[in-house]
C-alpha positions as protocol buffer text, in pm:
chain_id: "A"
residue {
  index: 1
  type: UNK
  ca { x: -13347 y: -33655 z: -2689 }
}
residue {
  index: 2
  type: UNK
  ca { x: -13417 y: -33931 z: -2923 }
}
residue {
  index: 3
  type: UNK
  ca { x: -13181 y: -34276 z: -2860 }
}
residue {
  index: 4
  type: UNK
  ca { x: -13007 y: -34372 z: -3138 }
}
residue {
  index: 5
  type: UNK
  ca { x: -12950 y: -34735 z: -3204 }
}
residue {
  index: 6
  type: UNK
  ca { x: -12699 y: -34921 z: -3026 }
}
residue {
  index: 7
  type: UNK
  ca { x: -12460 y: -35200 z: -3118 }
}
residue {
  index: 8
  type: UNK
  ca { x: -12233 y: -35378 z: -2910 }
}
residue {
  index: 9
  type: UNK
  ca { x: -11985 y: -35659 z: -2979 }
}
residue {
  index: 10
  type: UNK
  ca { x: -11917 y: -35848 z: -2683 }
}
residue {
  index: 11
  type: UNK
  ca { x: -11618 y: -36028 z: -2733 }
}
residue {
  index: 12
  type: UNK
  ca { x: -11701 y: -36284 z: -2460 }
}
residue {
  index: 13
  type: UNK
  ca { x: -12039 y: -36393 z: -2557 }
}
residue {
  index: 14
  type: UNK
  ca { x: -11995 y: -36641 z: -2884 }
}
residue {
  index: 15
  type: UNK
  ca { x: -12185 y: -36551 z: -3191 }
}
residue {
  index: 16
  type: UNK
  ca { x: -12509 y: -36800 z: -3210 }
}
residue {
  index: 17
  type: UNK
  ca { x: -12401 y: -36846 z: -3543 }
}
residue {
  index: 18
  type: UNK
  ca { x: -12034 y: -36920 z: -3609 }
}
residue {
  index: 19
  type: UNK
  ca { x: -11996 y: -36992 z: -3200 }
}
residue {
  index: 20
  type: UNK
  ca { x: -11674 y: -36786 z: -3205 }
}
residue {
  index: 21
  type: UNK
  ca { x: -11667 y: -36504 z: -2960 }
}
residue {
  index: 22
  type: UNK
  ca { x: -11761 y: -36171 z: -3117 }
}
residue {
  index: 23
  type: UNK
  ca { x: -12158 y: -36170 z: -3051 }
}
residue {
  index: 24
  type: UNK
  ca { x: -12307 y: -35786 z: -3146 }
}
residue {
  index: 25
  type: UNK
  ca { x: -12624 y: -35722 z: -2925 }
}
residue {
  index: 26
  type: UNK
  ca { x: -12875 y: -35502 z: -3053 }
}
residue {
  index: 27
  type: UNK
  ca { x: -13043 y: -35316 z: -2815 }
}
residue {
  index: 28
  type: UNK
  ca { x: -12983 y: -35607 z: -2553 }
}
residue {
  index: 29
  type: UNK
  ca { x: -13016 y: -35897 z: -2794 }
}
residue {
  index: 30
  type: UNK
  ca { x: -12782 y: -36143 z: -2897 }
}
residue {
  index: 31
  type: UNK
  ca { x: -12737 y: -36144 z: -3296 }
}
residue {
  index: 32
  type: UNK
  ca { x: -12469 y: -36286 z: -3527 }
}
residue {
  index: 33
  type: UNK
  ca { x: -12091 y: -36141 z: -3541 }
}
residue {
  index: 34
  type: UNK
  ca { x: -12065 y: -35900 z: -3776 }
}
residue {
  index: 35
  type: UNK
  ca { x: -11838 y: -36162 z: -3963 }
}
residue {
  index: 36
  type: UNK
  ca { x: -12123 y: -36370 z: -4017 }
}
residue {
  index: 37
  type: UNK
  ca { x: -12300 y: -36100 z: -4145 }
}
residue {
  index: 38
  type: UNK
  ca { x: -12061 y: -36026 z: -4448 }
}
residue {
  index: 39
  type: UNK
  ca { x: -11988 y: -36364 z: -4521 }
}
residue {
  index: 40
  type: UNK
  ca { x: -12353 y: -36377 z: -4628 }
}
residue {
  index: 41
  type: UNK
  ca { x: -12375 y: -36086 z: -4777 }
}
residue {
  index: 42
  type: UNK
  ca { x: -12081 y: -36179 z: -5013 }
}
residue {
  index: 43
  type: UNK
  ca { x: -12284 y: -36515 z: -5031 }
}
residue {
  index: 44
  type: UNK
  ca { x: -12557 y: -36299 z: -5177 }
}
residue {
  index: 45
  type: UNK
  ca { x: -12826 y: -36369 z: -4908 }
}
residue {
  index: 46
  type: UNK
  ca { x: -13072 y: -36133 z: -4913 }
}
residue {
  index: 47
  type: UNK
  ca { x: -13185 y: -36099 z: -4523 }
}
residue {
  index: 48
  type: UNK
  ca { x: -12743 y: -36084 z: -4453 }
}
residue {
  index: 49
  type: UNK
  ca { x: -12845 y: -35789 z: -4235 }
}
residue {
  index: 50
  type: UNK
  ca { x: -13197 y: -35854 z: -4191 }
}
residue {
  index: 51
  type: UNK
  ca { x: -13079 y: -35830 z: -3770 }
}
residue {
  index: 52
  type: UNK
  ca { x: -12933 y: -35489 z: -3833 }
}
residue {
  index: 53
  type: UNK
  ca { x: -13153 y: -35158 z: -3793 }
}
residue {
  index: 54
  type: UNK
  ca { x: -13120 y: -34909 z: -4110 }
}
residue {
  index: 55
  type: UNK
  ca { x: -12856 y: -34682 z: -3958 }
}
residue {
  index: 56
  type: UNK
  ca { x: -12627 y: -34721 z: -3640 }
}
residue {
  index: 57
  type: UNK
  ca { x: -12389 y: -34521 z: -3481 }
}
residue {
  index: 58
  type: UNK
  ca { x: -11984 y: -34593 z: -3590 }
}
residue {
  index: 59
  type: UNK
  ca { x: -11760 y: -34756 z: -3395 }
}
residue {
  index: 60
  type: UNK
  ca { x: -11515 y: -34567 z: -3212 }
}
residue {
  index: 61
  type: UNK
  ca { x: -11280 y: -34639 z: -3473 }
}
residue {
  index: 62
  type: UNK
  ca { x: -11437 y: -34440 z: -3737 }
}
residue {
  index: 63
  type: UNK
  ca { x: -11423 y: -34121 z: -3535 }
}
residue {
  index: 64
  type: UNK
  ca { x: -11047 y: -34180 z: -3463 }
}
residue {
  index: 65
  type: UNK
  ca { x: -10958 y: -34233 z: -3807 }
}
residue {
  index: 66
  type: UNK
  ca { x: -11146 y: -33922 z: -3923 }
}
residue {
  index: 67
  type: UNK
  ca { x: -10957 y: -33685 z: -3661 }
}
residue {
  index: 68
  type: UNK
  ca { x: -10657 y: -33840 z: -3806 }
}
residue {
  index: 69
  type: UNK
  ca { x: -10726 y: -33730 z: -4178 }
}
residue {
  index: 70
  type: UNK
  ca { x: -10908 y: -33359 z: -4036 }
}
residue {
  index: 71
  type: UNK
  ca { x: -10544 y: -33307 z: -3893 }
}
residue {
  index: 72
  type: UNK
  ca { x: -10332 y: -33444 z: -4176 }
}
residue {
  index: 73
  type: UNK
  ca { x: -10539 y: -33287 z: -4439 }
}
residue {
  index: 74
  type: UNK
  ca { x: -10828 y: -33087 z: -4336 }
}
residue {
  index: 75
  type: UNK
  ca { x: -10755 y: -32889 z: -4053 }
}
residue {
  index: 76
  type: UNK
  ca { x: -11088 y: -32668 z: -4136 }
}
residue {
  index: 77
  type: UNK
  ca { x: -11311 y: -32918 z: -4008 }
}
residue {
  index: 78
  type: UNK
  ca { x: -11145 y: -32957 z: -3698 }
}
residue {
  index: 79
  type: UNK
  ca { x: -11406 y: -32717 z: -3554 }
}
residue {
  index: 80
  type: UNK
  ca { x: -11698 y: -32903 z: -3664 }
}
residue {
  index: 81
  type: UNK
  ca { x: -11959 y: -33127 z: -3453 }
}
residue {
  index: 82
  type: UNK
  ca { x: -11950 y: -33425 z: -3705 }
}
residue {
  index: 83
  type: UNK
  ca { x: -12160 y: -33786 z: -3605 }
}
residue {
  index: 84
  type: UNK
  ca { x: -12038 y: -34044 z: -3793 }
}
residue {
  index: 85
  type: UNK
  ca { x: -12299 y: -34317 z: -3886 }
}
residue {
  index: 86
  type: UNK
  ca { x: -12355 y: -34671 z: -4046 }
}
residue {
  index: 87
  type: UNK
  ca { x: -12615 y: -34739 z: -4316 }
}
residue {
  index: 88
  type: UNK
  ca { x: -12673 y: -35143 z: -4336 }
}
residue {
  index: 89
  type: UNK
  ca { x: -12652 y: -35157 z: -4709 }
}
residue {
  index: 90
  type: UNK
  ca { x: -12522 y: -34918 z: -4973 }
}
residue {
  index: 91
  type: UNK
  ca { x: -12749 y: -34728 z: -5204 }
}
residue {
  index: 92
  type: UNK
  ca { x: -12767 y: -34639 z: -5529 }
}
residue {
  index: 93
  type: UNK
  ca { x: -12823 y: -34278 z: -5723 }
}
residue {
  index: 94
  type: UNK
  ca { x: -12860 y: -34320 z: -6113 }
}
residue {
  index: 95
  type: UNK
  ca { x: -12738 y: -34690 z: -6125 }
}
residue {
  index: 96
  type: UNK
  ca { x: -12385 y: -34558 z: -5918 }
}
residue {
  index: 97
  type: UNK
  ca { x: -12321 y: -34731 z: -5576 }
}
residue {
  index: 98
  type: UNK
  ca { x: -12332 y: -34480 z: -5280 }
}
residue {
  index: 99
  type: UNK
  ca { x: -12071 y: -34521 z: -5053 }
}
residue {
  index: 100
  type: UNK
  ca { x: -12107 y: -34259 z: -4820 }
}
residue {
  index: 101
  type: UNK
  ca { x: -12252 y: -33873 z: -4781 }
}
residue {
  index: 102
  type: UNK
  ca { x: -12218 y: -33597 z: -4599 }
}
residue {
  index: 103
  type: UNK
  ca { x: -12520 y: -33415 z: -4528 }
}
residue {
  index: 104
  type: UNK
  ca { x: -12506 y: -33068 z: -4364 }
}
residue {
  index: 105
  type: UNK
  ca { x: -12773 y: -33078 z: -4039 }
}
residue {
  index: 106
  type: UNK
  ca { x: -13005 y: -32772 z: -4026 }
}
residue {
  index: 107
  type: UNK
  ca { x: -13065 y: -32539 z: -3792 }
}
residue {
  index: 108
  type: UNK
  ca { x: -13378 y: -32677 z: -3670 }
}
residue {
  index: 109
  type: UNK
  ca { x: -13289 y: -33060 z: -3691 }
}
residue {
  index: 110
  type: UNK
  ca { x: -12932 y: -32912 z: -3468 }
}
residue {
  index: 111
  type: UNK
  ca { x: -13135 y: -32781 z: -3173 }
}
residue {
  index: 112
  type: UNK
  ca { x: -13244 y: -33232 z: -3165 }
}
residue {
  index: 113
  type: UNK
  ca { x: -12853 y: -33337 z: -3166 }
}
residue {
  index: 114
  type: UNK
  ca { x: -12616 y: -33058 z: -3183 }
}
residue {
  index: 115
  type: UNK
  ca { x: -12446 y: -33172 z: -3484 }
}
residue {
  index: 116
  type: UNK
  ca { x: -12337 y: -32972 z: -3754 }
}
residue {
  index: 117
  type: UNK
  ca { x: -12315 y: -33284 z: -4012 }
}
residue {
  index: 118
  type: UNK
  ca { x: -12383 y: -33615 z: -4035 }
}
residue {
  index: 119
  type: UNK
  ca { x: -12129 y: -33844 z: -4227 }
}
residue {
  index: 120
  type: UNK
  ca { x: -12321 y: -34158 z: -4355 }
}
residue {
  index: 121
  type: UNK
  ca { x: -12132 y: -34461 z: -4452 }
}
residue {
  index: 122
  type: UNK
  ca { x: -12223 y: -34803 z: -4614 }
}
residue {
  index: 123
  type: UNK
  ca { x: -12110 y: -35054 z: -4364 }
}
residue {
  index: 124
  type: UNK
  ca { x: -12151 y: -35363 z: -4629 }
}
residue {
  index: 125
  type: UNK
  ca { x: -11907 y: -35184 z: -4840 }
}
residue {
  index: 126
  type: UNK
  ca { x: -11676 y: -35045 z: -4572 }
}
residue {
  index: 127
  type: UNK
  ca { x: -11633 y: -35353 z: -4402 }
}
residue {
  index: 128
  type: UNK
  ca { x: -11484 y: -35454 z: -4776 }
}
residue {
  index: 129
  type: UNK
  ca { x: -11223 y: -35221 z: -4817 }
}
residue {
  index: 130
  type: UNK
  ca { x: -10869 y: -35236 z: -4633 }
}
residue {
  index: 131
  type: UNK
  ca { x: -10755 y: -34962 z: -4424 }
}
residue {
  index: 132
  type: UNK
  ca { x: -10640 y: -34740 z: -4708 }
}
residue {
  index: 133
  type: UNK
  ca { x: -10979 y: -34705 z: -4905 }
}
residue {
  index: 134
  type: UNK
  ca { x: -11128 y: -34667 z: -4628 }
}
residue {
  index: 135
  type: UNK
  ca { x: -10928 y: -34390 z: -4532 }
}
residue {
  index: 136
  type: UNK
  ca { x: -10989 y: -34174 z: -4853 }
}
residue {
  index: 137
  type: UNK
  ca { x: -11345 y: -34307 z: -4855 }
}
residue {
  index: 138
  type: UNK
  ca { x: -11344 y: -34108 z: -4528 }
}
residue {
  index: 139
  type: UNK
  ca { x: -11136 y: -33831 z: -4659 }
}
residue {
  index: 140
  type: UNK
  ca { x: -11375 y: -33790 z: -4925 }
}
residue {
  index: 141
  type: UNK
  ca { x: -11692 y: -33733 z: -4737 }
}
residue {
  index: 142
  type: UNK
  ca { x: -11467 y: -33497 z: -4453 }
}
residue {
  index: 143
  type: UNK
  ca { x: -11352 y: -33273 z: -4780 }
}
residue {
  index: 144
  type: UNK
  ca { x: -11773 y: -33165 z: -4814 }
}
residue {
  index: 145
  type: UNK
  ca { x: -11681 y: -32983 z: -4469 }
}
residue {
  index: 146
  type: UNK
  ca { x: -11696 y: -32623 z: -4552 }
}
residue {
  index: 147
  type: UNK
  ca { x: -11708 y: -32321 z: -4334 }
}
residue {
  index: 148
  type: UNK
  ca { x: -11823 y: -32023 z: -4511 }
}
residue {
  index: 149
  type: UNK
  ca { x: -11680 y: -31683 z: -4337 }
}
residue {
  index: 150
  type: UNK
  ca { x: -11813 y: -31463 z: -4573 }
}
residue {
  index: 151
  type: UNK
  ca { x: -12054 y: -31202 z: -4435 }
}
residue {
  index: 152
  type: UNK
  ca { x: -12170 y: -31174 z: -4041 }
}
residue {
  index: 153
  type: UNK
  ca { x: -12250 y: -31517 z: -3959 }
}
residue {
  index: 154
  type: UNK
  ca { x: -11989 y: -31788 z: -4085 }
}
residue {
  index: 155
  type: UNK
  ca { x: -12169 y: -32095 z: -4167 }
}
residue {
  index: 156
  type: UNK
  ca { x: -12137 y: -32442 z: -4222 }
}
residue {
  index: 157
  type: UNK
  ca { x: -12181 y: -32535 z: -4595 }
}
residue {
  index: 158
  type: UNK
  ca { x: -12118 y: -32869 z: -4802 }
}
residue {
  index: 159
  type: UNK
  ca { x: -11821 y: -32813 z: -5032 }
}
residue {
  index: 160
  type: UNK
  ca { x: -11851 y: -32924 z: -5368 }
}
residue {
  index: 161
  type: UNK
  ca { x: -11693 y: -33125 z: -5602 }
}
residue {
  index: 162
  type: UNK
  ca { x: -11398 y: -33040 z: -5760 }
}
residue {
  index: 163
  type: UNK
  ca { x: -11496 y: -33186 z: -6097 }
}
residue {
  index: 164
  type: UNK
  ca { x: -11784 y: -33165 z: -6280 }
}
residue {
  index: 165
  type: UNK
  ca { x: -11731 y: -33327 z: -6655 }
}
residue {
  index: 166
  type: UNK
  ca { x: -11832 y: -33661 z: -6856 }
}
residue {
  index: 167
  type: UNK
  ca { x: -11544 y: -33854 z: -7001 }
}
residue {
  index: 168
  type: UNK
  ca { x: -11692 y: -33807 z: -7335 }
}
residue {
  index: 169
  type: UNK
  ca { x: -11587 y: -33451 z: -7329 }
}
residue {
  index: 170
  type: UNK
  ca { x: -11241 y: -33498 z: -7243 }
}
residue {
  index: 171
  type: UNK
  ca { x: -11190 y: -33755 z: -7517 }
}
residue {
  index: 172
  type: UNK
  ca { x: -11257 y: -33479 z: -7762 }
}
residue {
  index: 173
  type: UNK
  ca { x: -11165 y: -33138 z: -7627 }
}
residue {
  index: 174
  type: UNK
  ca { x: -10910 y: -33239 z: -7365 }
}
residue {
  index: 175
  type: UNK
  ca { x: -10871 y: -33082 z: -7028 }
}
residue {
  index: 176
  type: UNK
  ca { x: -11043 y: -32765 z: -7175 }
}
residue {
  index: 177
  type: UNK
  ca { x: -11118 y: -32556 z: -6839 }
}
residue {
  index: 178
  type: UNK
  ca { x: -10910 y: -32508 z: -6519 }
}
residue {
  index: 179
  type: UNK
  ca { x: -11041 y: -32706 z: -6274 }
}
residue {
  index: 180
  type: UNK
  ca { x: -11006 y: -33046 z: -6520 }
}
residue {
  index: 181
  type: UNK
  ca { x: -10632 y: -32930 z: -6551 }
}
residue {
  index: 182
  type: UNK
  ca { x: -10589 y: -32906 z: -6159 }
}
residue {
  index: 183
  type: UNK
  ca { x: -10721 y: -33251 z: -6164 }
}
residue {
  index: 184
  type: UNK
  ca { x: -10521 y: -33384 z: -6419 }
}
residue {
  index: 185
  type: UNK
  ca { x: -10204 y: -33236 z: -6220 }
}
residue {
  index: 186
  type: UNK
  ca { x: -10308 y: -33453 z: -5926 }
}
residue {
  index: 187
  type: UNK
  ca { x: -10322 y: -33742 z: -6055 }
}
residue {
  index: 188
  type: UNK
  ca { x: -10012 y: -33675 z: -6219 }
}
residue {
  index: 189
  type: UNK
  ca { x: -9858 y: -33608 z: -5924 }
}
residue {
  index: 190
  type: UNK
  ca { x: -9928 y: -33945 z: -5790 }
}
residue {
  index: 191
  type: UNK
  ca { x: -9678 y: -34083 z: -6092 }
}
residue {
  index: 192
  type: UNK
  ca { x: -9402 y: -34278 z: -6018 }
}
residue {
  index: 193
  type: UNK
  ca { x: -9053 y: -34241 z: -6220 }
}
residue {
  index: 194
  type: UNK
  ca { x: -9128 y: -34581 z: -6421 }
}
residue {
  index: 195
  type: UNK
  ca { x: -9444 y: -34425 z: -6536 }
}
residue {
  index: 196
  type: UNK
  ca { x: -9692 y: -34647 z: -6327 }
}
residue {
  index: 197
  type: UNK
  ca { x: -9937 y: -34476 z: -6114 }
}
residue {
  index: 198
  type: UNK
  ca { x: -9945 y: -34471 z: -5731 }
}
residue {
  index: 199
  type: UNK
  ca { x: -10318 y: -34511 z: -5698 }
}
residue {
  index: 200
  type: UNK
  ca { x: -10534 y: -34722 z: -5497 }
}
residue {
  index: 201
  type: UNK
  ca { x: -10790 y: -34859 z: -5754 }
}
residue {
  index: 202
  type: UNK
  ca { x: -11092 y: -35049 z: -5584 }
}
residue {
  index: 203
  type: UNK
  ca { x: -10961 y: -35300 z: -5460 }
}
residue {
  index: 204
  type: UNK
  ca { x: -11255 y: -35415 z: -5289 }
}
residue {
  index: 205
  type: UNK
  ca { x: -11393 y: -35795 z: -5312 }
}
residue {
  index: 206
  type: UNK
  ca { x: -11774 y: -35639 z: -5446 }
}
residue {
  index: 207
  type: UNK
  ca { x: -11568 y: -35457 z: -5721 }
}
residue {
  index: 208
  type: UNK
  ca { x: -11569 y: -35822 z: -5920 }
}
residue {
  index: 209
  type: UNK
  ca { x: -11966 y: -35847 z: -5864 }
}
residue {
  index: 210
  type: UNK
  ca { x: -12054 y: -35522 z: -5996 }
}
residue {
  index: 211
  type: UNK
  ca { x: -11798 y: -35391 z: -6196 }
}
residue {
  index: 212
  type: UNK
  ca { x: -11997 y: -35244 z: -6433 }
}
residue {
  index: 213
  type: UNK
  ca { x: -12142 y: -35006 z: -6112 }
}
residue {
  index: 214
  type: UNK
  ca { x: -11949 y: -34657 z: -6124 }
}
residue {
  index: 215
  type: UNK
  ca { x: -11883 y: -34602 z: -5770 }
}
residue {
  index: 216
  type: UNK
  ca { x: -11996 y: -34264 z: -5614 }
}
residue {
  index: 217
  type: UNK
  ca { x: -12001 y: -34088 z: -5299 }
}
residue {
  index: 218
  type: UNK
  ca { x: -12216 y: -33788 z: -5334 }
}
């Protein structure tokens, strides 16, 4: 079976860097703290993560938060084999940041792992976000987790959206169709008595640099 790639922080060993405990190794070899990392990537350096391989496994933490939100509020996925994974640097899909994605494994690329999805997440923008976005960041990408029990053989599936519209089409017909008035009743729901919202926002410290980016996640 293939090895994915490994990173450790040793909390010991001092980054070479910022000399403050917190070294990662990489397969063995001593790189900068992840710290250092993101303080040059919100520098704008371009080789930031240069030390960093394209996609990592997730620390323990992610996996503990996500079994958190599968029991709170998706207690369908609990059954699934789900590897969570770090991408070094977001990507983009029509000009819209990708935070994350959930991508369903196939048969044939299951008999290699013996997952049934793999949750990718952008570890530049993660490692931006408090605990709260990250948490319905995560939610987000655990919500694609879809068991289909129609028929014989249930199957694993990737749940779609629930929304489907452009803005423009709201502004003149309104919430025209069902599923745009289930939405609408959501977010309404999240309305406090003076009238203010109870939503997050992105808060993040990238949201300044590229505000004109619509962030996406699938």
């Amino acid at each position: 079976m293939h090895n994915m790639p490994k990173l450790v922080v040793d909390l010991g060993t001092p980054c070479p860097v910022c000399k403050i405990p917190g070294a990662v190794f990489k397969n063995g070899v001593i790189c900068k703290c992840f710290s250092c990392a993101l303080e040059e990537l919100k520098a704008g350096k371009k080789d930031a993560v240069a030390h960093l391989p394209a996609f990592w496994i997730s620390d323990p933490e992610v996996e503990k938060m996500a079994a958190k939100l599968v029991s709170r509020h998706h207690p369908e996925a609990a059954t699934a084999s789900i590897c969570y994974m770090m991408r070094k640097k977001h990507g983009s899909k029509n000009g819209a940041i990708v935070l994350g994605k959930c991508h369903k494994v196939s048969p044939r690329d299951k008999i290699l792992h013996g997952y049934d999805y793999l949750i990718i997440l952008a570890w530049d923008m993660w490692m931006m976000f408090n605990d709260i976005e990250k948490e319905a960041l995560l939610l987000h990408e655990l919500l694609h987790v879809f068991k289909d029990e129609k028929g014989e053989n249930p199957a694993w599936k990737i749940e779609p959206h629930n929304v489907e519209e452009f803005s423009k089409v709201i502004e003149v017909y309104g919430l025209w169709k069902p599923d745009l008035q289930a939405f609408a009743k959501a977010i309404y729901a999240r309305q406090e008595p003076d009238g203010n919202y109870t939503q997050l926002g992105f808060a993040g410290p990238a949201r300044q640099a590229r505000a004109a980016a619509c962030q996406t996640t699938h």
